[in-house]
C-alpha positions as CSV (number, residue, x, y, z in Angstrom):
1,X,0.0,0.0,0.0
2,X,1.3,4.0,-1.2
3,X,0.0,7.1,0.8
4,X,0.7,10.4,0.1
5,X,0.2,12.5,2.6
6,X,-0.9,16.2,0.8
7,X,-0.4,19.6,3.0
8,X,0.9,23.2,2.2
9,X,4.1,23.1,4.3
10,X,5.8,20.6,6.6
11,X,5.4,23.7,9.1
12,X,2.9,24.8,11.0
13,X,0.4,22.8,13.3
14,X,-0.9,20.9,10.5
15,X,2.0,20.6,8.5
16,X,3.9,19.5,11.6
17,X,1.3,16.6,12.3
18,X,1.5,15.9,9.1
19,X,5.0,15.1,8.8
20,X,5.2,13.1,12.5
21,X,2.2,10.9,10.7
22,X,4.8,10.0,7.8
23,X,7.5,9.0,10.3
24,X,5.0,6.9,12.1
25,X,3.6,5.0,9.1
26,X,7.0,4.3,7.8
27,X,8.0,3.2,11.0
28,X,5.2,1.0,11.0
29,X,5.7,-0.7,7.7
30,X,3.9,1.8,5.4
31,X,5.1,2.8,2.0
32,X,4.3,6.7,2.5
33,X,5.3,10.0,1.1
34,X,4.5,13.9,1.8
35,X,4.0,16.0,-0.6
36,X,4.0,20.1,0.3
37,X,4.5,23.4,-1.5
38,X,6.8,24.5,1.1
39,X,9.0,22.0,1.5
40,X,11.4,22.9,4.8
41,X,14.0,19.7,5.2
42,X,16.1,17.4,3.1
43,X,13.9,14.4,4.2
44,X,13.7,12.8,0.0
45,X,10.0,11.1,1.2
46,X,9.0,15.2,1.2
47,X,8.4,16.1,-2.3
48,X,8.2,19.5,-3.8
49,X,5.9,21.0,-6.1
50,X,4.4,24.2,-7.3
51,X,4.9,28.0,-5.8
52,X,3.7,30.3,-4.0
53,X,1.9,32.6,-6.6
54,X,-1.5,31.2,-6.1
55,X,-1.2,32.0,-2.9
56,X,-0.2,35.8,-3.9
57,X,-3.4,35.6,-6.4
58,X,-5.7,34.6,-3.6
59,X,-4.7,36.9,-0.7
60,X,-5.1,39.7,-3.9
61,X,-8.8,38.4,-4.6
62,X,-9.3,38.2,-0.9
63,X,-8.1,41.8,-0.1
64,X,-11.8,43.7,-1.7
65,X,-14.0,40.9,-0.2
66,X,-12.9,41.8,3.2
67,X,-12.7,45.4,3.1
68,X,-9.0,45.5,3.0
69,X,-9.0,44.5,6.6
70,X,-5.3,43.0,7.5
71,X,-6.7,41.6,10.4
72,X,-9.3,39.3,8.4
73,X,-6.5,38.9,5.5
74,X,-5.6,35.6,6.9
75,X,-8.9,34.2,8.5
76,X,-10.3,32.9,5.3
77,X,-9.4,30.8,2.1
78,X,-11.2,31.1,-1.0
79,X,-9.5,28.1,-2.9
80,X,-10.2,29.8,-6.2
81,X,-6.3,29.4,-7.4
82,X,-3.9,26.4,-6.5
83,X,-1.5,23.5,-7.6
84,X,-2.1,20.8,-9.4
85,X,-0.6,17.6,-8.2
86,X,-2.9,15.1,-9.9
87,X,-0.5,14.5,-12.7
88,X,2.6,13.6,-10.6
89,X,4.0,10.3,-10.4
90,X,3.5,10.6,-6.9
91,X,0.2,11.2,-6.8
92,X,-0.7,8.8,-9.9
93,X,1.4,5.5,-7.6
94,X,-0.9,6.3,-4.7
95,X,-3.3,3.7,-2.9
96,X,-4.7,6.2,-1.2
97,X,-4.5,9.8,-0.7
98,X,-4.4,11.8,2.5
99,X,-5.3,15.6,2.6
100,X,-4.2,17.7,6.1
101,X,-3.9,21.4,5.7
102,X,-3.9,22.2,2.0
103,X,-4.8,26.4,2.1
104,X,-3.4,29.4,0.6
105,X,-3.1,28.3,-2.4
106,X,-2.1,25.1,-2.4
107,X,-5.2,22.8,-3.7
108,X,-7.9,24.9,-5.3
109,X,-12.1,23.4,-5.6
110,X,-10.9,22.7,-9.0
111,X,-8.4,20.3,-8.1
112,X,-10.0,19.0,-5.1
113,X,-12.8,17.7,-7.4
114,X,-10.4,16.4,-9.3
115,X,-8.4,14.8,-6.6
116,X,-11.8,13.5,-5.4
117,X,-12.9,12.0,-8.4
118,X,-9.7,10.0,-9.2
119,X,-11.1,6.9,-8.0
120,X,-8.4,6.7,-5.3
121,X,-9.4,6.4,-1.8
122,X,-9.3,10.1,-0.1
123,X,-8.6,10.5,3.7
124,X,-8.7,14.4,4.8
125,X,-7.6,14.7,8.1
126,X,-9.4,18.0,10.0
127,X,-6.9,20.7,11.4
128,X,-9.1,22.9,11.7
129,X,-13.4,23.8,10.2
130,X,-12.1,24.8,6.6
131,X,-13.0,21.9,4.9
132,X,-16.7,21.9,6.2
133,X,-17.4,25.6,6.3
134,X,-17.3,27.8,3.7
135,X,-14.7,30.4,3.7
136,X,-13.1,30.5,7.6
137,X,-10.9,28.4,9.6
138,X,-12.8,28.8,12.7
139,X,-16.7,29.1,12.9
140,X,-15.7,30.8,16.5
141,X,-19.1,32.5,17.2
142,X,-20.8,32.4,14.2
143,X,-24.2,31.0,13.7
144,X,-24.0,30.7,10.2
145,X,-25.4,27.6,9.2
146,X,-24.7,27.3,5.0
147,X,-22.3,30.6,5.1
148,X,-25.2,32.8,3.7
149,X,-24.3,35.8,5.5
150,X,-20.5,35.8,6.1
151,X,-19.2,38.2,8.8
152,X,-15.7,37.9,7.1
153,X,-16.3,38.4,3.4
154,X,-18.7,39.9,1.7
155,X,-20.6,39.0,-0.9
156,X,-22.1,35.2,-2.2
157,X,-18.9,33.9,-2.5
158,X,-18.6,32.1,1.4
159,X,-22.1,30.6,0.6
160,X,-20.9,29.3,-3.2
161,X,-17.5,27.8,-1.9
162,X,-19.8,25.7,0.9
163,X,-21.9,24.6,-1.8
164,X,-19.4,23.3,-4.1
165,X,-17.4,21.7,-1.3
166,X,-20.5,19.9,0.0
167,X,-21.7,19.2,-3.4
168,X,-18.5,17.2,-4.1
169,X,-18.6,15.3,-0.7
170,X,-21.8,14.1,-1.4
171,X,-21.0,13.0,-4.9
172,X,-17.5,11.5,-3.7
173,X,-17.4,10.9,-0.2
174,X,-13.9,10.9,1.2
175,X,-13.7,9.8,4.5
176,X,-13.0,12.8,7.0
177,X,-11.0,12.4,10.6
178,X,-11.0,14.5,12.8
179,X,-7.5,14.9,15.4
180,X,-9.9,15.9,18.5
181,X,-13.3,14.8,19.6
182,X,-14.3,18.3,19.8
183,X,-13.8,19.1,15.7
184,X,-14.9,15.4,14.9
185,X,-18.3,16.0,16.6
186,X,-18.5,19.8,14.9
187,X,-18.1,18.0,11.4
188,X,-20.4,15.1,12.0
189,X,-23.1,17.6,12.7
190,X,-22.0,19.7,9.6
191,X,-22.0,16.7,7.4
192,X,-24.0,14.0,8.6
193,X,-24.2,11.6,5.7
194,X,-20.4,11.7,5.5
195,X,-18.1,9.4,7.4
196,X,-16.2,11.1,10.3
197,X,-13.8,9.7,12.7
198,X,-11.7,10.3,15.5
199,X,-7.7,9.8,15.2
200,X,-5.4,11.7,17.9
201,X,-2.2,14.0,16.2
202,X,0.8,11.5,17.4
203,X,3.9,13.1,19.1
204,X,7.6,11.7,18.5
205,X,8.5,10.4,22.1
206,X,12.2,10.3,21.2
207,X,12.1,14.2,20.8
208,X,9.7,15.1,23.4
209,X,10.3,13.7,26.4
210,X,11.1,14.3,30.1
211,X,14.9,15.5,30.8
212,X,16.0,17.4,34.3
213,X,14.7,20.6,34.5
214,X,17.6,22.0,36.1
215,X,19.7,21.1,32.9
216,X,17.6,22.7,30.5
217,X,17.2,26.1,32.2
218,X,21.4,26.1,32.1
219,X,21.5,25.0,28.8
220,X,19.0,28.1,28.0
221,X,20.2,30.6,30.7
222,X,17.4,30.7,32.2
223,X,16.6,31.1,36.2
224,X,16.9,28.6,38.7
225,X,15.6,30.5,41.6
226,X,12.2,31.3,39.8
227,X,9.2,29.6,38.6
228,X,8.9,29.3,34.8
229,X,6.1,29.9,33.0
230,X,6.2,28.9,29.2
231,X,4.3,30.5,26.7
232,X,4.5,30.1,22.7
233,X,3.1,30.5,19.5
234,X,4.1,30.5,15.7
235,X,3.1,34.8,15.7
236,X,2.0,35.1,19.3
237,X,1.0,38.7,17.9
238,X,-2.2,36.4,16.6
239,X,-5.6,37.7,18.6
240,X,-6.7,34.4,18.3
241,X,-3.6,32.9,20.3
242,X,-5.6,34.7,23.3
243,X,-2.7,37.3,24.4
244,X,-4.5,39.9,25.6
245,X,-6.1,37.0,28.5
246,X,-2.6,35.8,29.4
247,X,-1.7,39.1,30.1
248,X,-4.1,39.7,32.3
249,X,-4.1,36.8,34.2
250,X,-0.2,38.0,34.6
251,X,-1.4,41.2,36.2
252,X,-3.8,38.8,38.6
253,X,-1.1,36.3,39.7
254,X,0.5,38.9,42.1
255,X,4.2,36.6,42.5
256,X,7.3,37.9,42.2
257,X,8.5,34.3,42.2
258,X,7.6,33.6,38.4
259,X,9.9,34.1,35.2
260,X,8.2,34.2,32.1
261,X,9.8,32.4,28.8
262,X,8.0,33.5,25.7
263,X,8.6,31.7,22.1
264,X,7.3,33.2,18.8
265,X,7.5,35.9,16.0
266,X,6.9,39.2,17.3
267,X,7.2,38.3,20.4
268,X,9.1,41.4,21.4
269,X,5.7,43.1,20.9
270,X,3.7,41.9,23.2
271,X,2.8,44.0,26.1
272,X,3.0,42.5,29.4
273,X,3.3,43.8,33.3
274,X,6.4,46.0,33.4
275,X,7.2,43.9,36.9
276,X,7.5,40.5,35.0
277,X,10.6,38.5,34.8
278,X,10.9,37.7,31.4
279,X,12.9,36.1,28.6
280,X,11.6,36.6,24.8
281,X,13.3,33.5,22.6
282,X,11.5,34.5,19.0
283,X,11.2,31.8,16.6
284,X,13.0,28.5,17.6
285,X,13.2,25.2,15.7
286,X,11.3,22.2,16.9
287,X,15.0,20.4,17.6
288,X,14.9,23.3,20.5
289,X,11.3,22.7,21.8
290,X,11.9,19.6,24.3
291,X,14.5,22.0,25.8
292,X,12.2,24.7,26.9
293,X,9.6,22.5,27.7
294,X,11.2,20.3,30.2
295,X,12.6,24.1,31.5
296,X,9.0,25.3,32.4
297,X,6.7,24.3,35.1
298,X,4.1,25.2,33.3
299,X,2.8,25.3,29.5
300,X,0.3,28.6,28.6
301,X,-2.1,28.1,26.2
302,X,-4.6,30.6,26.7
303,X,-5.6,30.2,22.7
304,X,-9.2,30.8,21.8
305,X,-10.0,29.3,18.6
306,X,-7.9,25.7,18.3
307,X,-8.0,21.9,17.5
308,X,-5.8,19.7,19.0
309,X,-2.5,22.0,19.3
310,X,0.5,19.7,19.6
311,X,2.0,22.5,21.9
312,X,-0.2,20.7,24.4
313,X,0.6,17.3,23.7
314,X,4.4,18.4,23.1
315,X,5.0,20.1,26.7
316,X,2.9,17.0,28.5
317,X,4.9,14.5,26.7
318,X,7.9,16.0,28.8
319,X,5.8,16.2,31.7
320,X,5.2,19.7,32.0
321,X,1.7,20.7,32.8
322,X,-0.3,22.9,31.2
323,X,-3.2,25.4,31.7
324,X,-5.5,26.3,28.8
325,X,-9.3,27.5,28.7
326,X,-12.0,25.5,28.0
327,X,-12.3,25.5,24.5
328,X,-12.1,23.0,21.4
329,X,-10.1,20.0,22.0
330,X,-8.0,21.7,24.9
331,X,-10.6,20.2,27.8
332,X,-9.7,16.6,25.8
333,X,-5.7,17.1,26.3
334,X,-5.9,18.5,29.9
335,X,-7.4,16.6,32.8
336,X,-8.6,19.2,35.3
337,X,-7.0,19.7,38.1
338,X,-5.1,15.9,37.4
339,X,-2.4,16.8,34.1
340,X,-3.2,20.2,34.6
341,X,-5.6,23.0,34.7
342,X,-8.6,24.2,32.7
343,X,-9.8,27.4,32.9
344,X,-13.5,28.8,32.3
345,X,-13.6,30.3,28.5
346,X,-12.0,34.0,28.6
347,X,-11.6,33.9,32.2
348,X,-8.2,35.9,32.9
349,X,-8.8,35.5,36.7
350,X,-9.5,31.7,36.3
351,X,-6.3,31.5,34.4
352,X,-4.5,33.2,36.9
353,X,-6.2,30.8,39.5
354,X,-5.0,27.6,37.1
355,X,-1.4,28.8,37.0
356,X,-1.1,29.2,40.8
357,X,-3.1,25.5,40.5
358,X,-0.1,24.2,38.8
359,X,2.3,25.6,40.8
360,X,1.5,24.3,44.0
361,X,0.5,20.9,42.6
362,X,2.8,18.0,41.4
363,X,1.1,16.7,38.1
364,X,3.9,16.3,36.0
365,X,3.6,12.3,36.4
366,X,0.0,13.1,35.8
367,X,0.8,14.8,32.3
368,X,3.6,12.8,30.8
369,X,1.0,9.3,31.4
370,X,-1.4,11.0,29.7
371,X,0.6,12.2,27.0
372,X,2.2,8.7,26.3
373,X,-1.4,7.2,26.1
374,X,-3.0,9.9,23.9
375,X,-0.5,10.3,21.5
376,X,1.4,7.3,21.0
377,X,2.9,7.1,17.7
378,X,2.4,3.6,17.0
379,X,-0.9,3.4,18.2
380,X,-2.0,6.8,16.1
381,X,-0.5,4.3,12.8
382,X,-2.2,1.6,13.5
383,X,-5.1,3.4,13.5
384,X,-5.0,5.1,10.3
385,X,-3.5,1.3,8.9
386,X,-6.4,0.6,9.4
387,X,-8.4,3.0,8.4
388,X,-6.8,3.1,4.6
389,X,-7.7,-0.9,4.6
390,X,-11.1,-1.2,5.6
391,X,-12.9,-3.2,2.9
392,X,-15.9,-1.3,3.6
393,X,-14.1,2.0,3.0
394,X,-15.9,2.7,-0.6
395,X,-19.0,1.6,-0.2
396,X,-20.0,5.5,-1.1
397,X,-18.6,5.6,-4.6
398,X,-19.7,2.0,-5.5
């Protein structure tokens, strides 16, 4: 059996998972290759193709349709432009073929009807609400059943794009999973007579796991006499990475005992208490991750919009703890109060009260068993294994 695994880049959270599924199906016997626009290491199962002006010529036809409005620039896909990958070799040798994150540009309706169609069986693994809504990554607070009325673009267009996308699922059927409970229940209700299941993200436990914490805070110059916090993001500038809530449960916390390591683009622009002990890293590589993990005492993820964020899964697999509010798959990842602590939606003081939680509580035992049973790499295989050999896995199309 061939899989090719499709995404837009091995980066980012669903390129990452992405890439950590193809070392743990080749590991298990599988005969799998990635393909991405954005291809980041010299792995030779990654293959190339395309570039990146489709994703210049969507962001341009996006621009009007949201009022020129940076902030909503990057909330919505339109899939009018994109790659086509159904005439490579790759793709042409493939038993089956398995869509993650494939936006901005990189597989446009066009080519997912035609990657649909092909007769090949299609996994598309859910990293987030694009591929049942219309236009957005994140339904967040919108009612919006069929994208009518789109708070994000304006127009028809959001209402055409869930058409044609649900059009082609119920001519095709592809069989959908979704990496938390949370997002596998959202798309079962959003398309019932479609097959949905429920596969965890799996975490490399060679890379992430427990070290002496005293080590890593030398290696990274970072205090010993303090409690760490840990906070990080890809552009923790993001709104939706929830900021603005961590920063006041900062204010809350009232200890001069904590240190604060923060990881991400921009994050020198963050505002936080002028009091705060705090060392800002910017973007690191994965390689550095476990390092800073097994440094902190406690994982932030205050995010409000979010799937199954391997940030979560990657700090508990080296037994750090972590405190997130109750949203998405976060409640999933973090046992209250057990692997660590979580905090009522949008509740700064209740994040304030899940750090101090953390701190007084030894649950890193708690979080590293948890870890190692939600996200075991071998396990997550097997499961997809199976999956792609079902006999009953077609029944749609025949």
């Amino acid at each position: 059996m061939k899989v090719l695994l499709v995404s837009t880049s091995e980066g980012g959270g669903g390129g990452i998972a992405a890439r950590r599924l193809l070392e743990a199906l080749c590991k298990n016997g599988v005969e799998a290759k990635m393909m991405v626009r954005d291809k980041q290491s010299a792995d030779p199962r990654v293959v190339k193709v395309g570039s990146r002006l489709p994703k210049i010529i969507e962001r341009l036809a996006i621009l009007p349709r949201c009022g020129f409005r940076h902030s909503q620039l990057w909330q919505t896909d339109i899939a009018n432009v994109g790659i086509g990958i159904t005439g490579t070799r790759e793709f042409r040798e493939a038993d089956v073929v398995h869509l993650h994150w494939v936006c901005q540009g990189m597989i446009s309706l066009d080519e997912m009807g035609e990657i649909l169609s092909s007769g090949k069986q299609i996994v598309w693994t859910l990293h987030d609400e694009w591929p049942y809504l219309g236009v957005c990554h994140y339904r967040g607070e919108c009612k919006e059943k069929e994208c009518r009325k789109c708070p994000l673009l304006c127009g028809s267009l959001p209402y055409y794009i869930y058409k044609k996308k649900h059009a082609m699922y119920g001519q095709w059927h592809p069989t959908f999973v979704g990496c938390s409970q949370w997002i596998t229940d959202e798309a079962r209700k959003a398309m019932p007579a479609e097959r949905v299941e429920h596969i965890n993200n799996c975490i490399p436990s060679a890379l992430f796991r427990p070290i002496d914490m005293l080590q890593a805070r030398k290696a990274l110059a970072l205090p010993t006499d303090k409690r760490l916090l840990l906070f990080c993001s890809q552009k923790v500038t993001d709104e939706r990475k929830g900021i603005a809530y961590l920063a006041e449960a900062l204010e809350r916390l009232h200890r001069d005992d904590v240190h604060l390591a923060i990881v991400g683009k921009d994050s020198e622009q963050i505002p936080l208490p002028g009091n705060l002990s705090i060392t800002r890293f910017g973007s690191v590589g994965e390689e550095a991750m476990p390092t800073l993990y097994n440094a902190a005492d406690v994982f932030l993820t205050p995010s409000l919009q979010d799937n199954l964020p391997n940030t979560i899964a990657e700090a508990m697999s080296c037994g750090t703890p972590c405190v997130g509010f109750d949203i998405g798959g976060i409640p999933e990842m973090i046992d209250h109060k057990q692997s660590g602590y979580v905090a009522r939606y949008r509740d700064a003081a209740d994040l304030a009260e899940g750090i101090r939680y953390v701190l007084s509580h030894d649950l890193r035992q708690a979080a590293c068993e948890k870890a190692a049973k939600a996200f075991d790499e071998a396990h997550v295989a097997r499961q997809y294994i199976s999956l792609y050999t079902q006999s009953d896995y077609s029944e749609h199309s025949e």
